[in-house]
BAVEXLUM-473539 format. One line per 10 residues: number of its first residue (from 1); their letters; for each residue y, z, x of C-alpha. Coordinates in steps of 0.5 Angstrom, whole numbers. Example, Ala and Ser with C-alpha at 12.3 -4.5 7.8 and 13.67 -1.06 7.14 Angstrom:
1 = AS = -9,16,25 | -2,14,27
END
This chain:
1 = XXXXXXXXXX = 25,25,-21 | 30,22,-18 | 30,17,-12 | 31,22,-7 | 23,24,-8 | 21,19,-4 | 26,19,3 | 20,23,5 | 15,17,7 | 18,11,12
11 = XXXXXXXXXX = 14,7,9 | 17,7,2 | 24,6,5 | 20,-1,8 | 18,-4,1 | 22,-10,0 | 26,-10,-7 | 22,-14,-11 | 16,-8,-10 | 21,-3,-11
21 = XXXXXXXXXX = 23,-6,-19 | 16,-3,-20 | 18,4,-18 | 20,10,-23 | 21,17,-23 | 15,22,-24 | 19,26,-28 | 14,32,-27 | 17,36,-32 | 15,32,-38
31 = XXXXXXXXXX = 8,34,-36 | 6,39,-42 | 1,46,-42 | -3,41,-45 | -3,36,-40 | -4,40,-34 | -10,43,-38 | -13,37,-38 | -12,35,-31 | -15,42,-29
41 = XXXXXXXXXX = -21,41,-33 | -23,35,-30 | -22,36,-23 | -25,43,-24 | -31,39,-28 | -31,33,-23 | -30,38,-16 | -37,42,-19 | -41,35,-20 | -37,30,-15
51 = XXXXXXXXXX = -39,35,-9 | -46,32,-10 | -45,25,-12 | -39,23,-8 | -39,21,-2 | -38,25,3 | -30,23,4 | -28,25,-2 | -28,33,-1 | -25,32,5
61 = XXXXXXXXXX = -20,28,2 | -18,33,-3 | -15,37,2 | -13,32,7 | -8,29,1 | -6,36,-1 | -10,34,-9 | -10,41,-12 | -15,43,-18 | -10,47,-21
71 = XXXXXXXXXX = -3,43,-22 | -2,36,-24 | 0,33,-16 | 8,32,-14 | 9,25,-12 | 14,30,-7 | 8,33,-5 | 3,28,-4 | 8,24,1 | 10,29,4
81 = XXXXXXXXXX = 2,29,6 | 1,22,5 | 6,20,11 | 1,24,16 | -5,19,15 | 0,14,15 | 1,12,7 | 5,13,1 | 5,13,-7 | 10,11,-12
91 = XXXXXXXXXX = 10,13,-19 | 10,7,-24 | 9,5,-32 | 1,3,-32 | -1,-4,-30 | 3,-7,-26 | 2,-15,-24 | -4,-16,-20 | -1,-19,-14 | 5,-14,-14
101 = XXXXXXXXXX = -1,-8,-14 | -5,-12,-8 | 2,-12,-4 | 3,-5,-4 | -2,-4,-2 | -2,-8,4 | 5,-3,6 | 1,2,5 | 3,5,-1 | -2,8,-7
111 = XXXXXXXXXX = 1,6,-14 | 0,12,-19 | 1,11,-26 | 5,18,-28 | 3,19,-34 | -3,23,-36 | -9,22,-41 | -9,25,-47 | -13,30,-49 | -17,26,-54
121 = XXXXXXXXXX = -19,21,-48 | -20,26,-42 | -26,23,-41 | -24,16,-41 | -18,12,-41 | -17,4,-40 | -10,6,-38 | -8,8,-31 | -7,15,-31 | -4,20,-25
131 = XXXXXXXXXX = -12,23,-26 | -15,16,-24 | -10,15,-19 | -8,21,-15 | -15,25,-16 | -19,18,-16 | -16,13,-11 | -12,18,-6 | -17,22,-3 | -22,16,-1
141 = XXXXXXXXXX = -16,14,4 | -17,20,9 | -23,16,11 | -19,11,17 | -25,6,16 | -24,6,8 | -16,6,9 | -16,-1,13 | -20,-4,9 | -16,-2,2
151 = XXXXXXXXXX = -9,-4,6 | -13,-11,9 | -16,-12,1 | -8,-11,-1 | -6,-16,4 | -11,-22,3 | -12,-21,-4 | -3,-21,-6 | -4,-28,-4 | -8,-30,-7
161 = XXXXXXXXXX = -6,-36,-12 | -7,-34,-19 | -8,-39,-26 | -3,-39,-31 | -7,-35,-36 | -8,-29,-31 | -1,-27,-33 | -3,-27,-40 | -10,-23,-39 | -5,-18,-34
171 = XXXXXXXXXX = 1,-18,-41 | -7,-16,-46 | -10,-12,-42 | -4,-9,-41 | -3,-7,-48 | -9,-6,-51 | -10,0,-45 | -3,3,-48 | -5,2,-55 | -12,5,-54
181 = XXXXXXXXXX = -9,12,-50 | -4,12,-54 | -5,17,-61 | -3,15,-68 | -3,7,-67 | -6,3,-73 | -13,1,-71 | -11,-6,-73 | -6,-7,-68 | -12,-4,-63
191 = XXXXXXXXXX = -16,-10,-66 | -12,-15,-65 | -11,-14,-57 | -19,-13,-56 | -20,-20,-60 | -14,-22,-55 | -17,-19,-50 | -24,-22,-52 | -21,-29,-53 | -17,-30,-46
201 = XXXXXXXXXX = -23,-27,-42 | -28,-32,-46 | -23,-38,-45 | -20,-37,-37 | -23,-44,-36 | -25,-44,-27 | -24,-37,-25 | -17,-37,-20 | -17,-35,-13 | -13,-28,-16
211 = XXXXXXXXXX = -19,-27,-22 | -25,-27,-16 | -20,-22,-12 | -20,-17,-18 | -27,-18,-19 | -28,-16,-12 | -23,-10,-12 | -27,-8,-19 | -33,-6,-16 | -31,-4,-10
221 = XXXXXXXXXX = -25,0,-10 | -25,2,-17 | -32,2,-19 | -36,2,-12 | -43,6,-10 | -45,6,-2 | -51,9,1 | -58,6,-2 | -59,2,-9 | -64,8,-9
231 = XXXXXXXXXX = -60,14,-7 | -52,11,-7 | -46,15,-6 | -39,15,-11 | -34,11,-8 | -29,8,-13 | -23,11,-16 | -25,9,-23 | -32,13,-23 | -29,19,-19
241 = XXXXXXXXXX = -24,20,-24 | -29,19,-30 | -32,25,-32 | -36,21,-37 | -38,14,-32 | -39,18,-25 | -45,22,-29 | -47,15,-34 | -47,10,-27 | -53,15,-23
251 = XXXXXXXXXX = -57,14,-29 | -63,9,-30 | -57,6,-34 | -53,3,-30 | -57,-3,-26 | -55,-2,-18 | -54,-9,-13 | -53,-9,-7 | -47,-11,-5 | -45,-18,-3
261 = XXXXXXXXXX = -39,-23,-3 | -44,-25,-10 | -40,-19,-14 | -33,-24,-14 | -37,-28,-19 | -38,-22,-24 | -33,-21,-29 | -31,-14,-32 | -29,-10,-39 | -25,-5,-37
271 = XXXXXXXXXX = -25,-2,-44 | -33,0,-42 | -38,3,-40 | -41,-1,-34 | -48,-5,-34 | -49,-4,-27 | -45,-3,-20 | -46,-6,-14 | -47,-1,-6 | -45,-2,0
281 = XXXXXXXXXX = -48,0,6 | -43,4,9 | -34,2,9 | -35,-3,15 | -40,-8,11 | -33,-8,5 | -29,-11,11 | -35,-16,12 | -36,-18,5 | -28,-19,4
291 = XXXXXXXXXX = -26,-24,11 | -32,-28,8 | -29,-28,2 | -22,-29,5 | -25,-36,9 | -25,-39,3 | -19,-38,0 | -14,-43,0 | -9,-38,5 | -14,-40,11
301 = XXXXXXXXXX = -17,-47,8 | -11,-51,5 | -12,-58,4 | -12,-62,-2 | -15,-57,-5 | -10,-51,-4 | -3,-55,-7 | -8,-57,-13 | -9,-49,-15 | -2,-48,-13
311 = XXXXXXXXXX = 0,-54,-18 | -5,-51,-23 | -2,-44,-23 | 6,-46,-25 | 7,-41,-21 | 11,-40,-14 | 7,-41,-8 | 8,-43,-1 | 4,-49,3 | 5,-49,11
321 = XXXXXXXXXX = 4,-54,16 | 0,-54,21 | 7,-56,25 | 8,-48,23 | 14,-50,17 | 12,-47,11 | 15,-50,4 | 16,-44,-1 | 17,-47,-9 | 13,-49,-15
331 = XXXXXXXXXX = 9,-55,-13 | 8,-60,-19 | 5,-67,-16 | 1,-69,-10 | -1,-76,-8 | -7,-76,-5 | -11,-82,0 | -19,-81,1 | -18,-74,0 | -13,-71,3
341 = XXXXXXXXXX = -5,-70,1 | 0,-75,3 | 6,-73,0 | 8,-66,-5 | 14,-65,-8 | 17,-58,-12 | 21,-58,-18 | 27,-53,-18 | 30,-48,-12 | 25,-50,-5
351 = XXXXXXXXXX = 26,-46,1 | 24,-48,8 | 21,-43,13 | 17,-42,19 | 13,-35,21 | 15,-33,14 | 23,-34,16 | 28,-38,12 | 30,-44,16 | 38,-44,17
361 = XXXXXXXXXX = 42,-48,12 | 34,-49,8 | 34,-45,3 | 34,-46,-5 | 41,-47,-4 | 40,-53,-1 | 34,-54,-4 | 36,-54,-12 | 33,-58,-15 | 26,-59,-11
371 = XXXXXXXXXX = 23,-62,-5 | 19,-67,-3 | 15,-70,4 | 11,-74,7 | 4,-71,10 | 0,-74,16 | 0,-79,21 | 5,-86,21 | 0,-92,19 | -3,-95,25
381 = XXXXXXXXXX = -1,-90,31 | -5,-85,34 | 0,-80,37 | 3,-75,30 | 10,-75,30 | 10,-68,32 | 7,-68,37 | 12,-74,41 | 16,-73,45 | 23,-76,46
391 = XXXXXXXXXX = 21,-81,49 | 17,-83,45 | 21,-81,39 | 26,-86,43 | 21,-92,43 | 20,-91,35 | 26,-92,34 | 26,-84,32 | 33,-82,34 | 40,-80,32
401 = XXXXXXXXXX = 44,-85,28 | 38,-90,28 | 35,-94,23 | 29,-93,22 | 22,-94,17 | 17,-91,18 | 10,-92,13 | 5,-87,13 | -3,-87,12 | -3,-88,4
411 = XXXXXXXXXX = 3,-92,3 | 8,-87,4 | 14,-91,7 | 20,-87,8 | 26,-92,10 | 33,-89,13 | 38,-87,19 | 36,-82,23 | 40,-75,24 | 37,-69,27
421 = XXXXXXXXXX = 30,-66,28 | 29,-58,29 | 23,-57,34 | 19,-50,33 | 18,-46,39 | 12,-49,43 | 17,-55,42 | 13,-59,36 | 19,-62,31 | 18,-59,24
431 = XXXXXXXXXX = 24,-63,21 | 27,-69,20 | 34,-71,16 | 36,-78,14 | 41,-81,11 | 42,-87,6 | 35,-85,6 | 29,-89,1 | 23,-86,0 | 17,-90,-4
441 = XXXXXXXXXX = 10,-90,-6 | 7,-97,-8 | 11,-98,-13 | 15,-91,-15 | 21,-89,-11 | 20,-82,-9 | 27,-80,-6 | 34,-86,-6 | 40,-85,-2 | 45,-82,-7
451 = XXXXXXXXXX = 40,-76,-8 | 44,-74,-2 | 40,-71,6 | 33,-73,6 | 30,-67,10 | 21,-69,12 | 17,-63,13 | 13,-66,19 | 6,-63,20 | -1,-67,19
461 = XXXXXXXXXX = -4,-63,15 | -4,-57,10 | -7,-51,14 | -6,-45,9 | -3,-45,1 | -3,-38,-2 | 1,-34,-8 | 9,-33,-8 | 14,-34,-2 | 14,-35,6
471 = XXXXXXXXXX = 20,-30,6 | 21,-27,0 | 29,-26,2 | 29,-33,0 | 28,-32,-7 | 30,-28,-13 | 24,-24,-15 | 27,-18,-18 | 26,-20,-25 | 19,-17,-28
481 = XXXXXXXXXX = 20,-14,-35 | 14,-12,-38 | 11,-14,-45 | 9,-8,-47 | 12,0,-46 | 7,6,-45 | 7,9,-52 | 10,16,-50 | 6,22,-54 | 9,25,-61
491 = XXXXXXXXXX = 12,32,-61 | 13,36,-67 | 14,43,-69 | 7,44,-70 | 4,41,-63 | 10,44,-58 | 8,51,-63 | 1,48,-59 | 3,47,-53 | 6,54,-52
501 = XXXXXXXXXX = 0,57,-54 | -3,54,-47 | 3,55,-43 | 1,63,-45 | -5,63,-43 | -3,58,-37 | 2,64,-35 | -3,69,-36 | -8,65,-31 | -3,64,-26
511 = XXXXXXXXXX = 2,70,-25 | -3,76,-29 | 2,76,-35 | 0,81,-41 | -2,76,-47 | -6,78,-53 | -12,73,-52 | -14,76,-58 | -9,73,-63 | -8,67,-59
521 = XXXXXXXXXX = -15,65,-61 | -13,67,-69 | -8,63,-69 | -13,57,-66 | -18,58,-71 | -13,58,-76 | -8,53,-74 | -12,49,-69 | -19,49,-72 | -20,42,-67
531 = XXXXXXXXXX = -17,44,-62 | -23,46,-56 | -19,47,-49 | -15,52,-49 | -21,56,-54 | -26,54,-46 | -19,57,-42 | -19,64,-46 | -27,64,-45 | -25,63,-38
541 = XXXXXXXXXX = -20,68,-38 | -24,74,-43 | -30,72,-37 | -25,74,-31 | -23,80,-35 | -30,82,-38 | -28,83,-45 | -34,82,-48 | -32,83,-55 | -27,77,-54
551 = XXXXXXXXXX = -33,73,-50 | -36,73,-57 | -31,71,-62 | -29,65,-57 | -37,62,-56 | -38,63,-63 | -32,59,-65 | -33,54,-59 | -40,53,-62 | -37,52,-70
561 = XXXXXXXXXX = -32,47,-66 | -39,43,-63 | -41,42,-71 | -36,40,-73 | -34,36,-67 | -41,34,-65 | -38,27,-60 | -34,33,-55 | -39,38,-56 | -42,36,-49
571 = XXXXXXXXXX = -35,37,-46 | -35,44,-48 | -41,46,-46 | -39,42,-39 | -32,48,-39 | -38,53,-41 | -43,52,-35 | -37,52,-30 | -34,58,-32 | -42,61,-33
581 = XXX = -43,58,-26 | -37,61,-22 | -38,68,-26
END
């Protein structure tokens, strides 16, 4: 659909261009008969069994979130009632990063795979689909209490600071769940991801910030259960869009814990069946669990420990100081003295920012080639040089066009002229320039005068470190080009001759055409002896019109389908019951 889809929810509007590149159209017409088959099926299986074992929020988000049962949701029309709850969704193409995921949801905006399951996978599939994600995720956030802690999670959990290899398990994730749900793939190309998948899961090393975050997201968002370990609820998206799993995990099979800040440490395989899930007493205690979490994340811990997960994840972050100024940049080397960080230093572009705003005449224009700075208190002097005043910046000799050389706790000594500091607003200087400036180590030089303008980040401490930048328009971040492209299914003749065969029947349903239901049961055995879901959807109908001859033929072909397809046998006697039930 085009762009104009979205223009009925602000908070799309206000999703900043890095997000944005993420974004494609639905295009609604693409779904076929078949795939809005499917999408009825499960929500009309899922509303018959969910309204017994989900929580009470679903039903209700059902209606609140405009989900019908009948047709596969418009991201038009899910806006347009989304906005009176105050969230969005956007289309996208399957997985997407993981830090990317959690920032939506700190806008507000649900992200929904478009594309639909195939009829092969209708009860499972390790790809995100529209299913899993309109049906699932969507109605859940009609409750208040579970919407502020999906949009908490997103804002704690996108800062999170990732490993180098959590992008490489996000890229074979990514692309086993594509080959998986897609149809005709060579079952050696299936093999060689799984064993990628397997290799990476088994050699992460120490589990990163982002990998405990998404382990956190698992089983709760995804795969929670709330109540009592004895009598729990569904929850998570992943088990209310699974017709297999939602039965599965309310089985002795499924091993119930509850829920703890323990779960972080429990790791997942999405290609699954889940061995045990974890309840939470009510959505309140989720808000609980992820601020104990989150007070042990570098965002709120800092320190020496913060800037080495920052140097371990090769990847864009930010430190800041306790001065207010923050340093965005890839950090490569701390020197460190009695366990605390007395010197850091970024390679490559370096912006400079305070309250998360790019500090005027420091962005990576400036700071092309990295950054570095002195941390802590000047050797031998109690008072920081934050917190000096002029007079006492005078007495040190810290003033315009003064010679000055000043040694930091940890031998760090930087020699130069003085030329201007920037205070923060409670008048605390955050900055320092120099010229004809010499900065040292011991015997290493840090910084030497022909570098140009050494600008000291002032602060005694490192308060906070966390994934990506200060002010994101500091840096280019429109680059994301995924690995891997969703496999769109093959149509020939012989299935499009299918697909209208389910569109007949779908008119008939819908607008009371006169069809022969006869013939298009003929056809299906003849052409499509396989094929079981439009055989239940022609029961359904000779049932409304109480054609007992055509009730016949069809239960008795629908009962040679379960012979010779024993594995769907169970999910035709599931469309079976539904129709028996409501007759």
């Amino acid at each position: 659909m085009a762009s104009m889809e979205y223009q009925s929810n602000e908070l799309i509007e206000r999703l900043p261009k890095h997000l944005k590149q993420f974004i494609k159209s639905q295009d609604y017409d693409h779904y076929t008969p078949i795939n809005q088959a499917v999408w009825r099926y499960v929500m009309r299986k899922n509303v018959d069994y969910l309204s017994k074992v989900a929580h009470e929020s679903y039903m209700d988000g059902l209606q609140k979130t405009g989900i019908a049962i009948e047709n596969i949701p418009s991201m038009y029309g899910m806006n347009r009632i989304l906005k009176e709850i105050g969230w969005a969704a956007v289309a996208v193409d399957g997985f997407i990063p993981p830090n990317a995921f959690m920032e939506f949801q700190a806008y507000k905006v649900l992200v929904i795979a478009s594309d639909i399951r195939q009829l092969e996978n209708i009860e499972y599939t390790p790809a995100p689909d529209i299913i899993h994600e309109g049906a699932g995720h969507a109605p859940i956030i009609a409750n208040p209490e579970y919407a502020e802690y999906l949009r908490r999670f997103g804002e704690i959990g996108c800062k999170a600071i990732s490993s180098s290899r959590d992008y490489e398990i996000y890229e074979a994730i990514r692309l086993l769940s594509i080959l998986k749900e897609a149809e005709g793939v060579d079952p050696k190309e299936v093999e060689k991801a799984q064993q990628q998948v397997d290799y990476l899961q088994d050699n992460m090393g120490e589990a990163s910030e982002m990998a405990l975050v998404r382990n956190l997201h698992w089983w709760t968002v995804e795969y929670g259960l709330i109540g009592t370990v004895d009598n729990p609820k569904i929850y998570g998206a992943g088990l209310l869009s699974s017709i297999g799993e939602s039965a599965w995990c309310m089985t002795n099979n499924v091993k119930k814990i509850p829920y703890s800040i323990a779960a972080a440490e429990q790791g997942f395989d999405i290609t699954k069946l889940q061995p045990q899930l974890y309840v939470t007493p009510d959505f309140a205690y989720l808000s609980q669990v992820l601020e104990e979490f989150a007070n042990k994340m570098a965002i709120r811990q800092g320190g020496l420990q913060g800037v080495k997960k920052l140097i371990q994840s090769k990847a864009l972050g930010t430190i800041e100081l306790n001065t207010g100024i923050q340093i965005s940049g890839v950090f490569t080397n701390v020197i460190e003295n009695e366990g605390k960080p007395v010197y850091i230093q970024t390679t490559g572009p370096t912006a400079l920012a305070y309250r998360e705003k790019e500090l005027v005449g420091h962005g990576i224009h400036t700071h092309a080639h990295g950054f570095g700075t002195a941390l802590g208190r000047l050797k031998g002097i109690n008072l920081a040089i934050e917190d000096m005043s002029p007079r006492d910046l005078k007495a040190y000799n810290l003033y315009e066009n003064k010679h000055v050389s000043l040694e930091f706790e940890g031998d760090i000594i930087v020699s130069g002229t003085n030329i201007t500091g920037i205070r923060n607003i409670q008048g605390k200087i955050i900055l320092i320039s120099f010229k004809d400036c010499t900065v040292t180590h011991k015997d290493q030089v840090l910084f030497q005068p022909q570098w140009g303008t050494y600008d000291m980040a002032v602060g005694a401490e490192i308060i906070s470190a966390f994934s990506g930048p200060a002010d994101y328009n500091s840096f280019d971040l429109i680059t994301h080009v995924p690995s891997s492209k969703t496999i769109k299914p093959k149509r020939d003749e012989y299935k499009i001759k299918l697909e209208n065969l389910y569109l007949e029947v779908r008119n008939f349903r819908n607008q009371d055409k006169t069809i022969d239901l006869d013939k298009i049961l003929d056809i299906l055995i003849k052409e499509y002896p396989s094929d079981w879901l439009l055989s239940v959807e022609i029961l359904e109908m000779a049932t409304k019109t109480k054609n007992l001859n055509l009730i016949a033929k069809t239960t008795d072909h629908l009962e040679q389908v379960k012979i010779k397809r024993p594995k769907i046998a169970h999910l035709i006697q599931d469309g079976v019951n539904i129709i028996t039930q409501r007759s």
